[in-house]
C-alpha positions, 0 to 999 in steps of 0.5 A: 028943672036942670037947662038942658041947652046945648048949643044957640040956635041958630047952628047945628052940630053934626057929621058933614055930608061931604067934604067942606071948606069954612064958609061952604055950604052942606045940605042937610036934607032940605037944610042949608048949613053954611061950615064954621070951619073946614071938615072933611066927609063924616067929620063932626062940625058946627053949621050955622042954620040962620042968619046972614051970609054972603054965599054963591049964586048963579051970576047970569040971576038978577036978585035985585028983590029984597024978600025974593025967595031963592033956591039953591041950585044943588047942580050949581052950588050956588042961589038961584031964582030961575027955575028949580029942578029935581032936588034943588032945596026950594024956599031955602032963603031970601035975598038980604042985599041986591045982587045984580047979574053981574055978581056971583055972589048974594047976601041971604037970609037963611030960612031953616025949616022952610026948604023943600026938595024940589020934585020932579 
């Protein structure tokens, strides 16, 4: 049987649900993607789905817990471990490296597939 591989897992190729520049990250229903290049609204792009990556986070959010499940704040655009609100994207990722408050940013792991909407 012919390989039928297309791509190494881990990223997925696909219309950018909005405008995004290298590095953001676009939701893709309850999947965080984090743009390997810039793209414009509609325009076909790679996203990476797995893996490491230092990303936004709410600064006042102590993620100091290495393994602590996060959610992205949809209303914030950045990581959160407060509490999640209608349509955040829930059990998203987890922290890689400690953040303290002080900090906007945190080293996550990315956990495609297990993200859910928040409801309210």
């Amino acid at each position: 049987m012919k390989n039928q591989h297309k791509i190494h897992g881990g990223e997925i190729v696909a219309p950018a649900p909005a405008q995004v520049a290298s590095g953001g990250v676009a939701l893709f229903s309850a999947i965080l993607g984090v743009a390997v290049g810039a793209y414009e609204s509609g325009e076909l792009g790679v996203f990476k789905t797995h893996g490491q990556d230092t990303l936004p986070k709410v600064e006042a959010d102590d993620m100091s817990t290495v393994g602590e499940m996060l959610f992205w704040d949809v209303s914030e655009g950045a990581f959160s471990n407060g509490t999640a609100e209608a349509g955040d994207i829930e059990n998203c990722a987890y922290v890689a490296e400690p953040a303290d408050d002080t900090v906007t940013t945190v080293t996550v792991e990315l956990c495609p597939g297990l993200g859910t909407v928040a409801q309210a």
